[in-house]
Backbone as JSON, one array per atom type, in Angstrom:
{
  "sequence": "XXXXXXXXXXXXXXXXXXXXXXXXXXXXXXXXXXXXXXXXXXXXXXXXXXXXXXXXXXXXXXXXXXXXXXXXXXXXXXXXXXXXXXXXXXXXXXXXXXXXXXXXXXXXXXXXXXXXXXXXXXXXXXXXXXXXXXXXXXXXXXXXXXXXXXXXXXXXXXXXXXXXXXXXXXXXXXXXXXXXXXXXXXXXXXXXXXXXXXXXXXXXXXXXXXXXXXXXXXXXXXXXXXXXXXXXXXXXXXXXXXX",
  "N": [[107.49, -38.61, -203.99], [103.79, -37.45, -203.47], [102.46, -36.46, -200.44], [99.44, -36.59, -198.78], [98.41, -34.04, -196.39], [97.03, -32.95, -193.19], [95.86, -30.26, -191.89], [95.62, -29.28, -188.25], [94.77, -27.22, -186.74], [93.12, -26.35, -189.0], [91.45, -28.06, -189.44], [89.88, -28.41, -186.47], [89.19, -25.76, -186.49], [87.21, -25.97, -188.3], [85.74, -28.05, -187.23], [84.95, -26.18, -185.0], [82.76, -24.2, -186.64], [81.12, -26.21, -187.58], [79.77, -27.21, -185.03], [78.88, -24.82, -183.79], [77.07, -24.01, -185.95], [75.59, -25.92, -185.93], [74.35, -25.97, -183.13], [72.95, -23.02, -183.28], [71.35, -23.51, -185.07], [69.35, -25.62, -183.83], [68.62, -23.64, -181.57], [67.07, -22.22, -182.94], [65.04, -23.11, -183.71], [63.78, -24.21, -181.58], [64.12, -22.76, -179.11], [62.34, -19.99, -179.63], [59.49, -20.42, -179.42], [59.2, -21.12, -176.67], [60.38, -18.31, -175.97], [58.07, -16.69, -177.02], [55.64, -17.27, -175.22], [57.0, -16.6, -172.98], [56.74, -13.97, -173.95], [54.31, -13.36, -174.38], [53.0, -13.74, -171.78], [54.25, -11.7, -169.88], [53.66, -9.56, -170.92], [50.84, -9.47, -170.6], [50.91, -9.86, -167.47], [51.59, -7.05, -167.2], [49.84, -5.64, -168.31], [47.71, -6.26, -166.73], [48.18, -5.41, -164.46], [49.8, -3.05, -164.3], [48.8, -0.77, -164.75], [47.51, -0.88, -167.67], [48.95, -1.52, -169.65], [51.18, -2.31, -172.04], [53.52, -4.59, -173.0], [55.67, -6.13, -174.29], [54.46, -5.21, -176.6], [54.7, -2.67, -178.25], [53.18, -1.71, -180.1], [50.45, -1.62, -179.72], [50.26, -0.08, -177.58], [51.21, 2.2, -178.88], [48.6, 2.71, -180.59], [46.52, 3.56, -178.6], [47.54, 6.36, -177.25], [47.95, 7.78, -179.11], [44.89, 7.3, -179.73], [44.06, 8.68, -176.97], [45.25, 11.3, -177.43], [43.57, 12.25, -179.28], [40.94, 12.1, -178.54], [40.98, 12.89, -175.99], [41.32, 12.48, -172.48], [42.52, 10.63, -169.5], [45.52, 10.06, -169.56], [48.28, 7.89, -169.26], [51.54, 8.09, -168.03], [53.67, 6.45, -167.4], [52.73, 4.78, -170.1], [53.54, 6.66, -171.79], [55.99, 6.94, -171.48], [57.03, 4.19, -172.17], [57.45, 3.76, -174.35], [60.26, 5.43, -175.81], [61.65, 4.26, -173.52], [62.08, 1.54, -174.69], [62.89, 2.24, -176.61], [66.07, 2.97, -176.2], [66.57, 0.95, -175.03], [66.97, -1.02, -176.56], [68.69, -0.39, -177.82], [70.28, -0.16, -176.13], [71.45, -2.91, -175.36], [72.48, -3.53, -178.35], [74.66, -2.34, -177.73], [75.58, -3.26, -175.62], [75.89, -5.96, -176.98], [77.78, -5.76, -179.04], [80.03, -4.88, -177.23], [80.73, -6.99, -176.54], [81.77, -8.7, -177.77], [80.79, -11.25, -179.16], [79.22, -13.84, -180.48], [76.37, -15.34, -182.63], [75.19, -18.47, -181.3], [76.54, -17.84, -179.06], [76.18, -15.04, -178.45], [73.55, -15.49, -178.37], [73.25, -16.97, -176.04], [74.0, -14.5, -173.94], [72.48, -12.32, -174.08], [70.08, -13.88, -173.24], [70.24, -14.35, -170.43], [70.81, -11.71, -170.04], [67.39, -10.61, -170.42], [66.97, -12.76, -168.31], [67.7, -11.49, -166.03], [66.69, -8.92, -166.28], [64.02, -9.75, -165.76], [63.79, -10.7, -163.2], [64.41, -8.8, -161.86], [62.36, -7.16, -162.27], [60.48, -8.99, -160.67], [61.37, -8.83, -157.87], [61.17, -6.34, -157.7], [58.55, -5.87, -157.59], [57.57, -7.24, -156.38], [58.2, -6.28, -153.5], [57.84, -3.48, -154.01], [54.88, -3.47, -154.21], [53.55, -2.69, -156.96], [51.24, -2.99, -157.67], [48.76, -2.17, -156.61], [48.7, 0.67, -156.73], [48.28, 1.65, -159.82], [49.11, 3.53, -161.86], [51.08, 5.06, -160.49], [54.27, 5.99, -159.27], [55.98, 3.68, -158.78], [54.77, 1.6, -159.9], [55.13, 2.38, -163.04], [57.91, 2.47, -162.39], [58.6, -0.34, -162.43], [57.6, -1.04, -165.19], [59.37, 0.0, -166.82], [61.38, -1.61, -166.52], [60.47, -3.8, -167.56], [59.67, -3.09, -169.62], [62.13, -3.19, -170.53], [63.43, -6.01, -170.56], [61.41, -6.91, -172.34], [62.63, -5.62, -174.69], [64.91, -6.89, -175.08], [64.71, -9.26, -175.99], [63.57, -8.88, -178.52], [65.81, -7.44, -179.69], [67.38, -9.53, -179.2], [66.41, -11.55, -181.13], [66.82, -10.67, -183.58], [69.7, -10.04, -183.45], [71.15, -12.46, -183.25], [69.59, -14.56, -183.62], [68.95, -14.26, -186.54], [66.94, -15.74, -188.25], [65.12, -16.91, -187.27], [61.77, -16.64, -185.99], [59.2, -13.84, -185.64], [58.23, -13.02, -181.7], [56.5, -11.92, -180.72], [55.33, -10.57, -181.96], [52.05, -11.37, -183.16], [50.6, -10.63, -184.79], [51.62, -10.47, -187.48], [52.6, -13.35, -187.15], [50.09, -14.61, -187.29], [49.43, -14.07, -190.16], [51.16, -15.81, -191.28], [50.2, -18.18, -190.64], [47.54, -18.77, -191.41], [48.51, -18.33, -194.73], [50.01, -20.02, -194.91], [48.7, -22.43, -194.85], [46.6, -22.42, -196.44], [48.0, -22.68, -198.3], [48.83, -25.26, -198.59], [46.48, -26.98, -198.79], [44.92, -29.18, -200.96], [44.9, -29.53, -204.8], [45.64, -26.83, -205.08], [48.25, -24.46, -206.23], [51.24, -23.62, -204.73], [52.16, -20.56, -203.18], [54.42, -20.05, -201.65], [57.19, -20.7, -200.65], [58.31, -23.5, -198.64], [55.89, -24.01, -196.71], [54.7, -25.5, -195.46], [56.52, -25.74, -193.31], [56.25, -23.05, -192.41], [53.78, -22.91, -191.18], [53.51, -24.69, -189.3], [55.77, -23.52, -187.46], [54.65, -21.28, -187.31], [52.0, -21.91, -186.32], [52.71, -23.07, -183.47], [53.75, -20.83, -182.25], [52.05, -18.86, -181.95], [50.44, -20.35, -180.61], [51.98, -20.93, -178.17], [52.25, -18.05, -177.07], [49.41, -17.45, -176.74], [48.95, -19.3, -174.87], [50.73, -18.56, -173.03], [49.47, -16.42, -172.19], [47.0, -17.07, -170.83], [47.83, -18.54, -168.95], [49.33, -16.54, -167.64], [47.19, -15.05, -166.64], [45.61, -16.52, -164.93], [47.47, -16.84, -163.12], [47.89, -14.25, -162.01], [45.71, -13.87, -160.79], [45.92, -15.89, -158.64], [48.12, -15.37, -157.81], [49.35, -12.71, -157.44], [51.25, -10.31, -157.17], [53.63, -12.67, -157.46], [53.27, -13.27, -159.37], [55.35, -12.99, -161.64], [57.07, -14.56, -160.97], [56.67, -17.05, -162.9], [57.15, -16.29, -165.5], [60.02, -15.26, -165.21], [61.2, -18.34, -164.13], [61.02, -19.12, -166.65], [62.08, -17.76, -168.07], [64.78, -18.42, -167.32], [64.91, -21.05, -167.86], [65.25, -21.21, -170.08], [67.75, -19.65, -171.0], [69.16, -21.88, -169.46], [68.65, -23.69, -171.64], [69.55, -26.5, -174.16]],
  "CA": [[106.07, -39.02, -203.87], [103.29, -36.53, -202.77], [101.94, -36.82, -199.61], [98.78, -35.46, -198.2], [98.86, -33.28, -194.8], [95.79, -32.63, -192.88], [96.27, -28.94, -191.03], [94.92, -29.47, -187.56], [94.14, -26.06, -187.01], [91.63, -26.01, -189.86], [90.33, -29.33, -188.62], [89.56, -27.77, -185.27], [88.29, -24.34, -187.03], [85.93, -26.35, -189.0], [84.44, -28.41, -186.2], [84.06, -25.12, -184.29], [82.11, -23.48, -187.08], [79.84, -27.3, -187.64], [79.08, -27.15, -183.82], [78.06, -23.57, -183.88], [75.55, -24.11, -186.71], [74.42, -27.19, -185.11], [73.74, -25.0, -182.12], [72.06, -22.13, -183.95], [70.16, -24.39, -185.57], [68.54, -25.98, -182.6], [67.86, -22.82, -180.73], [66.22, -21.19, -184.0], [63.92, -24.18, -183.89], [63.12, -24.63, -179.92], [63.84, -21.04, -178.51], [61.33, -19.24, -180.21], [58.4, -21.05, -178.65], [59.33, -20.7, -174.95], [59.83, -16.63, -175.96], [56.57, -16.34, -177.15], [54.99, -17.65, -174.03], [57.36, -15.53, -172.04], [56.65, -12.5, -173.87], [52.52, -13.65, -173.59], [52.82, -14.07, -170.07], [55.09, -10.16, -169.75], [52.17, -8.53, -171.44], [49.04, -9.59, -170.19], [50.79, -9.48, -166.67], [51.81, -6.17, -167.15], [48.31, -4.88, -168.09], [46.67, -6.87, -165.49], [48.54, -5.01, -163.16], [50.25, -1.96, -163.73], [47.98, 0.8, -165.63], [47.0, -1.31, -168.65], [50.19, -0.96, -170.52], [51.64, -3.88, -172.9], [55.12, -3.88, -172.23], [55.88, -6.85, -175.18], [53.69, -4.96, -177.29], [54.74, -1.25, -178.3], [52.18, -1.1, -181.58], [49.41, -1.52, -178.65], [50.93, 1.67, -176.9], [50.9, 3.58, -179.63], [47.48, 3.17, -180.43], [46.31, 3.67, -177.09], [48.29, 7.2, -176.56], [46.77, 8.06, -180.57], [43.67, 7.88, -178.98], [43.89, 9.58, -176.25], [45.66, 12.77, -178.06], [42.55, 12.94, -180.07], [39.47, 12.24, -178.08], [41.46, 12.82, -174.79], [41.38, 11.36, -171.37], [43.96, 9.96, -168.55], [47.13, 9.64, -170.26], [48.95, 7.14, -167.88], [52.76, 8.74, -167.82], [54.41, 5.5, -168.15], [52.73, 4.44, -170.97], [54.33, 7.25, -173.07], [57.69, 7.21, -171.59], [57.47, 2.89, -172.53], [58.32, 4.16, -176.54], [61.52, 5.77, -175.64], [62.6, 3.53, -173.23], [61.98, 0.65, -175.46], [64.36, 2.45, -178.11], [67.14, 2.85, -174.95], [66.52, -0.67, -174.13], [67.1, -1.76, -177.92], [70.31, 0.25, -178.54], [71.86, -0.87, -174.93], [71.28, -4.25, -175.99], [72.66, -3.33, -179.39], [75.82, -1.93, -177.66], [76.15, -4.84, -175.13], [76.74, -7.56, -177.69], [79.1, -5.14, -179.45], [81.04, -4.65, -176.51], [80.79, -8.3, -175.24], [82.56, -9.52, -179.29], [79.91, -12.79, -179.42], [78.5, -13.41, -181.89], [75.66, -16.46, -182.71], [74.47, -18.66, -180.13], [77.02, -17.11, -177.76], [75.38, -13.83, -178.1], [72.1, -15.4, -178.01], [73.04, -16.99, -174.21], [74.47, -13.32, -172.96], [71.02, -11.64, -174.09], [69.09, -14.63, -172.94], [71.07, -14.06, -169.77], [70.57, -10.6, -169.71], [66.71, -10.85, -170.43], [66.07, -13.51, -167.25], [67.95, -10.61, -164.97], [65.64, -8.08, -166.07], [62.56, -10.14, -165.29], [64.42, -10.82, -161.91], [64.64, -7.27, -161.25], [60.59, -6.89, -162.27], [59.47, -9.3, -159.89], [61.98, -8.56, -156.82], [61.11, -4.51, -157.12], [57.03, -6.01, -157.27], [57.28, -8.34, -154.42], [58.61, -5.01, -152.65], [56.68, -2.21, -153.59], [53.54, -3.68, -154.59], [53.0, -2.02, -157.62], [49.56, -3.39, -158.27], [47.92, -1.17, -155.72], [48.65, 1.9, -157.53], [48.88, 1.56, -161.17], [49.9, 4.49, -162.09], [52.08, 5.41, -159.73], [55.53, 6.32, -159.64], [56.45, 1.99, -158.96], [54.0, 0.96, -161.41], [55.99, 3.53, -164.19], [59.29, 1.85, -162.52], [58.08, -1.67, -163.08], [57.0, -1.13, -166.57], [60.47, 0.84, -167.81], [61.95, -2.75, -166.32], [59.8, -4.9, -168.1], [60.05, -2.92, -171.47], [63.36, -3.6, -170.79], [63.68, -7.01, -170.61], [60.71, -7.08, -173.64], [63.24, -5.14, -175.94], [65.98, -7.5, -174.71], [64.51, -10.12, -176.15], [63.27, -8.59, -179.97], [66.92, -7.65, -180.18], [68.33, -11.28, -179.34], [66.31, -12.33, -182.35], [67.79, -9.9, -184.71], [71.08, -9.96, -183.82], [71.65, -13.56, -182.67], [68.96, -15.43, -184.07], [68.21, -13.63, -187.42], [66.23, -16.66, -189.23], [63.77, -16.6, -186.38], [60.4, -15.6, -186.29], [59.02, -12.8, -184.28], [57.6, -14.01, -180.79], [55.59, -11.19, -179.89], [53.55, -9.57, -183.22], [50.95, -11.95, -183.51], [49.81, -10.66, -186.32], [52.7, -11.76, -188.74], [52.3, -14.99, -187.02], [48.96, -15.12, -187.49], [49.33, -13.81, -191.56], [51.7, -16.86, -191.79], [49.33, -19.78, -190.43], [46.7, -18.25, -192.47], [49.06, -18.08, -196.02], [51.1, -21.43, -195.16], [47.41, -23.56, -194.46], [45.86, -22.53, -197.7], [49.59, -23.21, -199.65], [48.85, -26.99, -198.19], [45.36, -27.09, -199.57], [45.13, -30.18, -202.14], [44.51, -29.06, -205.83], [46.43, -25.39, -205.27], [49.54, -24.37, -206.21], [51.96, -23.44, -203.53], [52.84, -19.03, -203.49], [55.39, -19.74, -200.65], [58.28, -21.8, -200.19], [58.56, -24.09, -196.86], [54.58, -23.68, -196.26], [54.53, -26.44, -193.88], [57.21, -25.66, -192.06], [55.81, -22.16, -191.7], [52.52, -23.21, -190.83], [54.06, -25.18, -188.01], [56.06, -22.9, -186.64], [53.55, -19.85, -186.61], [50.83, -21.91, -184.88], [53.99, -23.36, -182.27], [53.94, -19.49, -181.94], [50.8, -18.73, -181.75], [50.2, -21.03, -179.13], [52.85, -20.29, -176.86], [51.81, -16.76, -176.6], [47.99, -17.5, -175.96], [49.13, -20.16, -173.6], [51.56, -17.73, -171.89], [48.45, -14.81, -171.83], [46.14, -17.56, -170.13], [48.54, -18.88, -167.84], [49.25, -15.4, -166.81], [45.57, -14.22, -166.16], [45.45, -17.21, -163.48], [48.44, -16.22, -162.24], [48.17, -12.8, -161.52], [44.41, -13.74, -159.95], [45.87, -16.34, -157.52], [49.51, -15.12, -157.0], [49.66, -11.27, -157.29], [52.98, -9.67, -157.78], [54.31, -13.4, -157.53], [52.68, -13.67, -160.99], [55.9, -12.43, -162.01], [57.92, -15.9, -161.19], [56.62, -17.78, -163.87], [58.12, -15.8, -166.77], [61.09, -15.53, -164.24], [61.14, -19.42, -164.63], [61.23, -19.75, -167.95], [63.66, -17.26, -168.67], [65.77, -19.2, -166.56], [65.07, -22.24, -168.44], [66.1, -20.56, -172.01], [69.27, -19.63, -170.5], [69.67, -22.93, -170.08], [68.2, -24.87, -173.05], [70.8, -26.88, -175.11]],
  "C": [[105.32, -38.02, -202.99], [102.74, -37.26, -201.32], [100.98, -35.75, -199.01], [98.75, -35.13, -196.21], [97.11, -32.97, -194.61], [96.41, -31.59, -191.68], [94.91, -29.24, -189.38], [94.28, -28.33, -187.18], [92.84, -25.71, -187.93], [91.08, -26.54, -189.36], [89.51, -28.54, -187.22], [88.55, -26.25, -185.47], [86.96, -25.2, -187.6], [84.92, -27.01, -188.23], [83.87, -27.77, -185.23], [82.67, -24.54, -185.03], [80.79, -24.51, -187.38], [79.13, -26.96, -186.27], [78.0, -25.51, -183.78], [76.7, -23.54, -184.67], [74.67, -24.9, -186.29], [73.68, -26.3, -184.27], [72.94, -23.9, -182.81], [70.79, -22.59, -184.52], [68.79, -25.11, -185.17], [67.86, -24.98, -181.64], [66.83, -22.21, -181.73], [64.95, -21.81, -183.63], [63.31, -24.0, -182.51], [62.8, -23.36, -179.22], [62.36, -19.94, -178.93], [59.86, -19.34, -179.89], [58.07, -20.84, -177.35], [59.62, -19.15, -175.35], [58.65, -16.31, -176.18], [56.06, -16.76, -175.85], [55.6, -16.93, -173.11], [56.57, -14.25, -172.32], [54.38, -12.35, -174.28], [52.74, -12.98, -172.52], [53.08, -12.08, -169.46], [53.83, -9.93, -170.12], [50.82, -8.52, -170.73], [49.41, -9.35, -168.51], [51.07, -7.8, -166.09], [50.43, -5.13, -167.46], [47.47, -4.72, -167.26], [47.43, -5.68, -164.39], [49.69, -3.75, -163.05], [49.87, -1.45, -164.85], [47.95, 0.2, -166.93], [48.28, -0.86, -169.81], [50.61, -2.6, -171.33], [53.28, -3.36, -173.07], [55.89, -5.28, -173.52], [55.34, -6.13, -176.88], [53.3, -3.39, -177.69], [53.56, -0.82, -179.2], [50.83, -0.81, -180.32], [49.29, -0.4, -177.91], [50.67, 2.7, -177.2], [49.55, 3.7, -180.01], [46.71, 4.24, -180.02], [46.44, 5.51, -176.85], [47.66, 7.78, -178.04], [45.0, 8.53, -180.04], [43.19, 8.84, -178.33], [44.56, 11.2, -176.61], [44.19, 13.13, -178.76], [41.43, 13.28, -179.19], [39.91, 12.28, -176.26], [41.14, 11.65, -173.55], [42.45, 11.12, -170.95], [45.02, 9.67, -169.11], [48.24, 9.16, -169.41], [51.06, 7.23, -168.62], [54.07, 7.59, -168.37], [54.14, 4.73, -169.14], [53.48, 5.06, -172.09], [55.45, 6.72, -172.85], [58.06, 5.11, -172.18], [58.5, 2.87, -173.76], [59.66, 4.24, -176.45], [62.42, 4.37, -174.8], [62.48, 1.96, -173.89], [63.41, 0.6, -176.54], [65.46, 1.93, -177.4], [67.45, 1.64, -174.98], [67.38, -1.19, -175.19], [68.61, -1.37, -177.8], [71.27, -0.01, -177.24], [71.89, -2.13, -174.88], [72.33, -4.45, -176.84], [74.6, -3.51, -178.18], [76.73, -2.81, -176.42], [76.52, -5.81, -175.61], [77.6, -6.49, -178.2], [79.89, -5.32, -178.42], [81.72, -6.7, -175.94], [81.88, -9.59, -177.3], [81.74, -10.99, -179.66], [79.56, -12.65, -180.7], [77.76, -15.14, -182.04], [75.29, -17.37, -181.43], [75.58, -18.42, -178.69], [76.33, -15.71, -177.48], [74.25, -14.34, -177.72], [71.96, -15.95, -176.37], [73.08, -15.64, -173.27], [73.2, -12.91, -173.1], [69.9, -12.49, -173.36], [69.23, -14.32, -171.17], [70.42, -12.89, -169.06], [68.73, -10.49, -168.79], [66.24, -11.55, -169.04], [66.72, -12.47, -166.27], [66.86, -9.77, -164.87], [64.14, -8.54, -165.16], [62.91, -10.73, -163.5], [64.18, -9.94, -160.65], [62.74, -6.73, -161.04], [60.04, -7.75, -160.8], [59.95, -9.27, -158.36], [61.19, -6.9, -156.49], [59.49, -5.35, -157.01], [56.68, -6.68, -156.45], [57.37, -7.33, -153.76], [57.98, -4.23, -152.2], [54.96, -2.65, -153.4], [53.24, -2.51, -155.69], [51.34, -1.89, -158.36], [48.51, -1.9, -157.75], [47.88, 0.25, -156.39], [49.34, 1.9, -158.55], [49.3, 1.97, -162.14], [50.2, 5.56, -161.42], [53.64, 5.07, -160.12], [56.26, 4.74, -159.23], [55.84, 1.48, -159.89], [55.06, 1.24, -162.94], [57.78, 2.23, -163.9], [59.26, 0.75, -163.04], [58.01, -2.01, -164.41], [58.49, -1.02, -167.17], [61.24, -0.45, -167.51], [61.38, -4.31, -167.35], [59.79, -4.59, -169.36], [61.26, -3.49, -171.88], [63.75, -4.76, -171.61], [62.61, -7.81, -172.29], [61.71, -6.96, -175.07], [64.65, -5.78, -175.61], [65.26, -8.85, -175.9], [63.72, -9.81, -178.09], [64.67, -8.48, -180.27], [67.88, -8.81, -180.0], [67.73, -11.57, -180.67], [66.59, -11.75, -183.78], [69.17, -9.6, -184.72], [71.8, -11.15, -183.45], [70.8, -15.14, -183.49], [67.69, -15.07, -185.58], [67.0, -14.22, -187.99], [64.92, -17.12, -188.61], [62.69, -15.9, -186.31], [60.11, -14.73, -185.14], [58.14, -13.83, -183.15], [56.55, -13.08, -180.34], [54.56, -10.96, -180.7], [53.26, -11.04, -183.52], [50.75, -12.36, -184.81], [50.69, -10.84, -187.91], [52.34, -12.76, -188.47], [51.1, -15.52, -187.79], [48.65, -15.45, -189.26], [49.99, -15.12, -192.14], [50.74, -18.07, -191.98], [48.41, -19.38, -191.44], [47.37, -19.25, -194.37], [49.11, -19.59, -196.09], [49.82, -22.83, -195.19], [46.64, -23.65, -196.13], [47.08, -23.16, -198.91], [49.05, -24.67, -199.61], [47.61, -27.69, -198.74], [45.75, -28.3, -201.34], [44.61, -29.38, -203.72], [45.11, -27.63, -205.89], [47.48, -25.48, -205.34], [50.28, -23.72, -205.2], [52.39, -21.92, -203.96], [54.15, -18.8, -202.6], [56.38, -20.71, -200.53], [57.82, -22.24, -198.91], [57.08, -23.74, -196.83], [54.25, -24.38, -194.67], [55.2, -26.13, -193.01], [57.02, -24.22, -191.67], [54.88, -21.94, -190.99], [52.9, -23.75, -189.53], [54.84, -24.48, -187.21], [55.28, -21.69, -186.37], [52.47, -20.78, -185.66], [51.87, -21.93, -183.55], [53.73, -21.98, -181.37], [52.97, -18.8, -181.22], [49.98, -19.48, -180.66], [50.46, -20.91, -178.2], [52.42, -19.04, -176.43], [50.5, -16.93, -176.29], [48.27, -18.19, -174.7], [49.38, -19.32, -172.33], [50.47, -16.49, -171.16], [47.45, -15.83, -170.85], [46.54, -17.87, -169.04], [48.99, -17.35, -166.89], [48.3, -14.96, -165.98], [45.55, -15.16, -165.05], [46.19, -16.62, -162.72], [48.32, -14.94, -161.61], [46.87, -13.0, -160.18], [44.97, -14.73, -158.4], [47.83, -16.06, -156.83], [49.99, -13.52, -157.16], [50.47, -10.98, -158.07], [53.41, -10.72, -157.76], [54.11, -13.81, -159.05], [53.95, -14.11, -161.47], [57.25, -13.29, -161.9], [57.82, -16.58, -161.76], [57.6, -17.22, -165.03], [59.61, -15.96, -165.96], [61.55, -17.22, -164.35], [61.43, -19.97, -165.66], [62.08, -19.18, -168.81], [64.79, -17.83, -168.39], [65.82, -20.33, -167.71], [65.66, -22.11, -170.28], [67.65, -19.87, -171.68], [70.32, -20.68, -170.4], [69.69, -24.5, -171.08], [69.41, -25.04, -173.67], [70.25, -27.13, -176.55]]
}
């Protein structure tokens, strides 16, 4: 007479690989909201206060540095060198989860991880020097190449940890979504997009968090300086440890 066997080993493999998705699943959804408002908050305090630079926001950069090649003017030193070290940032990112073997929402804690050090490091060296005072100066420049850092820490968590995630920083996808996914929902039209609603809802989510994070900054910087620079600090913390 047959008898069936249940391999505990699989059993155990399989409720690792359910939990994992569970988990992935939940940060795709929640995470993505609190980054945007971080990487708000990074930008606008990084303009406000060291040589008008967007440190979340390389397309802004390049502009900027476009400009000024043509119709000249002040070309602030650490705005160029942001590009490069942006790449740097990306590919030692890249070569940190390689080395570190994670993979899914274990990679996405080490980067998340990573990410609240950097912004650690931003607002310890700006309590210090005071980089405000001279904003393009050779601390301002340091400040920034720290804060690209931790910017391009946080585009490559969502491509190599949290692929199915939307961007938190370009806007302007976001914005192309709420747009597309609002008119899909429109009574009497036919739908051009799958999921409309649920894109529509998560781009504003998005879209919110990052204005929020740019408004909440601008106070900040006006009534706490270089301490600005503990809020994002805060909330990186708290995505480190979101469940």
């Amino acid at each position: 007479m047959a008898m069936s066997t249940t391999d505990p080993g699989a059993m155990h493999s399989w409720a690792n690989t359910a939990g994992e998705t569970s988990t992935l699943s939940s940060l795709e959804k929640r995470l993505p909201t609190l980054l945007s408002v971080i990487a708000g908050m990074v930008d606008l305090i990084s303009y406000l206060t060291l040589g008008n630079i967007f440190t979340a926001h390389i397309t802004g950069n390049l502009v900027v540095i476009a400009a000024l090649m043509v119709r000249g003017g002040r070309v602030n030193v650490a705005q160029v060198l942001a590009i490069p070290a942006f790449i740097v940032a990306v590919a030692a990112t890249w070569l940190l989860a390689r080395a570190s073997g994670r993979r899914g929402s274990g990679l996405a804690r080490l980067l998340l991880l990573m990410q609240f050090l950097l912004l650690v490091g931003v607002l310890i060296f700006s309590v210090i020097t005071k980089p405000a005072a001279n904003p393009h100066g050779l601390m301002a420049g340091i400040a920034v190449m720290i804060a690209v850092s931790a910017m391009a820490c946080q585009f490559a968590l969502l491509r190599l940890a949290l692929p199915v995630a939307p961007s938190t920083a370009v806007m302007t996808g976001n914005l192309t979504n709420t747009v597309l996914s609002y008119l899909d929902t429109l009574p009497r039209t036919e739908p051009l997009m799958a999921g409309d609603a649920e894109k529509l809802r998560r781009s504003l989510h998005l879209l919110a968090g990052f204005f929020a994070g740019c408004v909440v900054a601008a106070a900040a910087v006006s009534l706490l300086g270089e301490w600005a620079w503990s809020i994002p600090v805060a909330l990186a913390g708290m995505a480190v440890v979101m469940r």
